[in-house]
N, C-alpha and C positions, 0 to 999 in steps of 0.2 A: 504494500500500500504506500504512498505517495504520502512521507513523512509528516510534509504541511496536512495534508488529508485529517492524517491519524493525527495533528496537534488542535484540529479544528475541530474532530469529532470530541473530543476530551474536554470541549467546553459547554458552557451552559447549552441545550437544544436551541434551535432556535427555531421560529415557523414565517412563513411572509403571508402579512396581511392581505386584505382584497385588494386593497390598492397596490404593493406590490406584485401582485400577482397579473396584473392589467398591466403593468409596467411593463415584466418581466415577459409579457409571454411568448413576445418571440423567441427569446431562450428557451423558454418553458416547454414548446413544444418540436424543439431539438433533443435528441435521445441523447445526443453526446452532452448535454449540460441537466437539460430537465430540473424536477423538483429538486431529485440530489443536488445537483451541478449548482443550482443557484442559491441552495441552501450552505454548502460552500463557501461561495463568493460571499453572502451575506456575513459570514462568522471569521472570514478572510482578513487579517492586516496587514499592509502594504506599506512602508514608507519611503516617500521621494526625496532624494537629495536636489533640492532646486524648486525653483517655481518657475523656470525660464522657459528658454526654447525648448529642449525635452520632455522638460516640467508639467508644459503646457497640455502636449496631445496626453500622455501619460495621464495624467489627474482628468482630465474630459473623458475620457474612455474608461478608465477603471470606475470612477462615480457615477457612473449613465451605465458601467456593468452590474452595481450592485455591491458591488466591495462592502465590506461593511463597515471598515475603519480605514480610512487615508492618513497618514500622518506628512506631512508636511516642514521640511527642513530650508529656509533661509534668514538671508539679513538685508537683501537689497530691498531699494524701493522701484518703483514701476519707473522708466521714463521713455521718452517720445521714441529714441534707439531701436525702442525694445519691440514697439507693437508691429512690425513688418514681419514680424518669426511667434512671438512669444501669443499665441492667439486666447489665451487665457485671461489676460490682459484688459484693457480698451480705453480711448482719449480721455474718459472720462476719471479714469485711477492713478491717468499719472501724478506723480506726487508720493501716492501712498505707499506704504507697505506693501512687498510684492505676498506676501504673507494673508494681509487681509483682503487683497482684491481678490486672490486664487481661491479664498474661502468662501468670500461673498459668491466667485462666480459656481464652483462647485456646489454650493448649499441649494441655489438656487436649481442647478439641474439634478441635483436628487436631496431633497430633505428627507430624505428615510438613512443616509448613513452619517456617520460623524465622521467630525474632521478638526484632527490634533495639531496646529501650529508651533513649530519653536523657533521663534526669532532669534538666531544664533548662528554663529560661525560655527562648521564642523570642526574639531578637533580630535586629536589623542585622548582627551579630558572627559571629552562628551558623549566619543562614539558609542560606547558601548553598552553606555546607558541607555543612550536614545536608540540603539538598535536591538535590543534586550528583548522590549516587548512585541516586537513586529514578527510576521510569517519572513516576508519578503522585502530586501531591500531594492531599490530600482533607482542605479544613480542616473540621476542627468547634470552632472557637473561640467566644465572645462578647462579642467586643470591637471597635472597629474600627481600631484601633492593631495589632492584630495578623491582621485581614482584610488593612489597604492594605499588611502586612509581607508577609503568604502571598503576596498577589496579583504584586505587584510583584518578588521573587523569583523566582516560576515566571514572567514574563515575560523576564526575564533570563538565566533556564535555560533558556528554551522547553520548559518544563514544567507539561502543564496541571493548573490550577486546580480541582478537584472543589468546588463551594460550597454549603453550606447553613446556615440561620440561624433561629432559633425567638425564639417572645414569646407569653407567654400559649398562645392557642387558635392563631395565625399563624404557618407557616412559610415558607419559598420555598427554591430549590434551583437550579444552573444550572452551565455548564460554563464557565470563565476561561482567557484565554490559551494559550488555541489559536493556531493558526499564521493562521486569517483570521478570527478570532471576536472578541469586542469580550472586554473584560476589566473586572475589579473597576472600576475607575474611570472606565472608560467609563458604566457604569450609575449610579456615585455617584462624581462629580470633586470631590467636596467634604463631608467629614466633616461632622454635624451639630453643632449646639454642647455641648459640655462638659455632663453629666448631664442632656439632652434626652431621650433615650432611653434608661430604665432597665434594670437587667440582670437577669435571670432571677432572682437573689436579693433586688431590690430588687420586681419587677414580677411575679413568679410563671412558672410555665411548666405545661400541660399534660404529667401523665408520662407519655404518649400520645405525644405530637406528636414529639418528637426521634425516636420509633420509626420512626414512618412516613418523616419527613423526613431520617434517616440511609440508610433502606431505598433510599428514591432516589436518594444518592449512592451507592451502595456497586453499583445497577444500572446508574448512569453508569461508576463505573470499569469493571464487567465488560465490560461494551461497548467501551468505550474501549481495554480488550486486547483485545478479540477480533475488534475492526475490524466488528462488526456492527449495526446501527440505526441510529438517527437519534439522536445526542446534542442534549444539551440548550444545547449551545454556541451563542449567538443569538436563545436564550430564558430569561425567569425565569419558572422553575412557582411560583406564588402557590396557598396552601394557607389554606383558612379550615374548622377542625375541625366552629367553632362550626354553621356554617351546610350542613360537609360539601362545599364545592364547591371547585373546583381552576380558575382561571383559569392564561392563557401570556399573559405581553408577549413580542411583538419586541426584541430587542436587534441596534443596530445598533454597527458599530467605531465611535467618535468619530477623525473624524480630525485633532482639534486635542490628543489624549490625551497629555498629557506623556511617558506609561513606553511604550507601543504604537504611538503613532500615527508616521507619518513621519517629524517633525520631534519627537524623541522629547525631552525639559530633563530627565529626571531618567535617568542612567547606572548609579547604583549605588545603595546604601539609604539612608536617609535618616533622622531620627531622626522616628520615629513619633508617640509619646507626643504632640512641639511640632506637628507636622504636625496632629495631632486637638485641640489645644489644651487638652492635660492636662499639668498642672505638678503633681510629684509634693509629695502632702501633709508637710508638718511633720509630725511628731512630736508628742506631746500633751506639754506642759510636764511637769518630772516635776511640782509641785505644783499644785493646784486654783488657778484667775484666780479672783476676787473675783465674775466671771460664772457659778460652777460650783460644782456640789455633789454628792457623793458618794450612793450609793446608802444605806449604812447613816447617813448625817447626816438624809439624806428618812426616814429608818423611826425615829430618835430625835425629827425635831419631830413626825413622826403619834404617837407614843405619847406625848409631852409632852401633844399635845393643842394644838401654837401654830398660831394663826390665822397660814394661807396655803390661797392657792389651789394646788391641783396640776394642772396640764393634760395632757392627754394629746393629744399633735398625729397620732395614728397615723390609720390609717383603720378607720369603723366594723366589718369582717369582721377586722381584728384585733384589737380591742379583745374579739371573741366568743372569740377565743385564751386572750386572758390578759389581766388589766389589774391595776392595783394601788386598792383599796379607796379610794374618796372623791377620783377623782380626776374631770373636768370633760374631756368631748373636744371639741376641736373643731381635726377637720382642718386639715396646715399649708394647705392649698391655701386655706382658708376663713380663716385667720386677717385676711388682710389687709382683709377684707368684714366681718369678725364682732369687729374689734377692738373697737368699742366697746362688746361684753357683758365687758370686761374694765375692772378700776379698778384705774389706774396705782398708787394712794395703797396695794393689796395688796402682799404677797411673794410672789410668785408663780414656782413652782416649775413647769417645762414637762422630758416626758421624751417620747420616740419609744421604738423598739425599741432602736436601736446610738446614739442618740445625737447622729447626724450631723441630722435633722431637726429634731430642736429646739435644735440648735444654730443652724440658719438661723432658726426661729420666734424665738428668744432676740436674735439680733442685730437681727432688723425689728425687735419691742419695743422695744429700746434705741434703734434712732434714730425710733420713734415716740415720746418720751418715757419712757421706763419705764427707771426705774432700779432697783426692786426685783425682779428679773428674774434666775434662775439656771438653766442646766441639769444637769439630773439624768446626769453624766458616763456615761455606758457605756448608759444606757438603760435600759427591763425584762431587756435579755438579763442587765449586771450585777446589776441587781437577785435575780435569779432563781440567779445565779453566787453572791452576798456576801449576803444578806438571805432570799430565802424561797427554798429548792430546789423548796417544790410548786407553784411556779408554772413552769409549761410553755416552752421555748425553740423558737424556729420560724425 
């Protein structure tokens, strides 16, 4: 029997009302779910890491299945960014808690199950309390600090892993830590390095793709209550929008796996963050370095009129967003090949969107010789914040 199954039957009975029974009964009169099946799904707890773009189908589909208990794990608030993907959402919540809009929208499409909130960061501290009382975890994060957190967890609860992960046009999806299935770090035993792989804000995301790639976790947990199909535990479904086709790898258990395997080195959690090798950023000095200049100091030499070059290190389909008049692009990634359409002997002023890339262009500069080199602190977002509002934020 289908361990969730027998952890579901062990609790109180339970029966669905007339009005769930009206609800339900398209389910109801499928033999693969029926009265069992959905009696099941009612006594079922699921909890979601996120309210976001996975977040989103995930919680609409499991609450409109019956679930009986959603739990619910974040700290953002809703904003404009977010509603092209995040369809959980809508214009009218940004601002708030993504925590209370998801609830609000949830309740509303089934007031027959509940729904547990924790506004909170996941941590080492937290997991395992917060994943204690659940069947089924189902991450939708996009980090990998807090994948090797989910993953490793639910192998320690013997709690499975529901996984799926988006980029661009790309997603993939697969079931973790199972009782003979391989688990997160079987598939990846080693984080990649520090900003090799950019995040949905940095790299974009189809507002498409989380749909479809939530849609399949959310058919793995049904499954996985109701003890029916063939789960994806032993397989990664590889999703390519652009191209429209779906590949499966094998996945096999690694049996050298630190957290799974037999000879298990890691017992309890561990701090993540140093594990992916992310050391949390400094703080921006309160005062501008001698390397750095303000958004409205850039809009007083442009209206002086003083000879400097402005660079723009973004990339060309954002420069078609928004750019700032009389400024020179040329990609960070190209800087280091195209240095010498620059002359050191300029002032030369480089800004990105937020600031953080031309802070790297700014520093190669400096130990390529260049000392009259500054960046434009906050990027076009400040700019657009302190200097011109009709320039567009993205």
């Amino acid at each position: 029997m289908n361990p969730i199954t027998q952890y579901a039957m062990e609790r109180k009975p339970a029966k669905l009302s007339n009005d769930e029974i009206l609800r339900y009964s398209r389910h109801l009169i499928m033999p693969e779910v029926g009265m069992e099946g959905q009696l099941k799904l009612k006594q079922a707890k699921v909890l979601l890491i996120g309210a976001g773009g996975l977040g989103a189908p995930l919680g609409l589909y499991l609450a409109a299945a019956g679930v009986g208990k959603l739990g619910l794990v974040d700290f953002d608030v809703v904003d404009f960014t977010n509603l092209q993907r995040q369809i959980i959402h809508s214009t009218e919540t940004v601002g708030q808690p993504k925590l209370q809009s998801a609830k609000n929208r949830l309740s509303g499409l089934n007031p027959h199950i509940e729904i547990e909130t924790y506004e909170t960061a996941l941590s080492s501290k937290n997991a395992l309390d917060l994943f204690r009382d659940y069947d089924i975890v189902a991450d939708g994060t996009d980090n990998f600090p807090t994948r090797y957190l989910v993953n490793d967890a639910c192998v320690l609860l013997g709690k499975p892993n529901v996984y799926g992960s988006i980029f661009r046009f790309e997603g993939q999806a697969s079931v973790f830590a199972t009782k003979e299935g391989p688990c997160y770090r079987c598939l990846y035993p080693e984080p990649p390095p520090p900003g090799l792989v950019p995040s949905c804000a940095e790299g974009g995301v189809l507002g498409i793709l989380p749909g479809l790639i939530g849609v399949v976790q959310a058919t793995e947990v049904v499954k996985l209550i109701l003890g029916n199909g063939t789960s994806l535990a032993g397989r990664l479904l590889l999703y390519d929008a652009l191209e429209m086709k779906f590949r499966e790898l094998k996945l096999r258990k690694d049996p050298e796996c630190p957290i799974c395997g037999p000879n298990r080195t890691i017992h309890e959690l561990i701090d993540y963050d140093q594990f992916c090798g992310i050391t949390p950023e400094p703080p921006p000095p309160p005062g501008l370095t001698e390397f750095e200049l303000d958004p409205e100091d850039v809009k007083k030499k442009i209206d002086r009129k003083d000879d400097f070059f402005l660079l723009d290190v973004r990339e060309p389909h954002e420069v078609q967003i928004c750019t700032i008049p009389g400024s020179h692009l040329i990609p960070l990634g190209q800087v280091t090949a195209r240095v010498n359409e620059l002359n050191s002997a300029d002032e030369i002023v480089v800004y990105c969107r937020s600031g953080k890339r031309s802070g790297q262009a700014v520093e190669f500069l400096k130990q390529a010789g260049f000392r009259k080199v500054k960046n434009m602190r906050g990027g076009i977002l400040a700019w657009s914040d302190r200097v011109d509002p009709s320039v567009p934020k993205y």
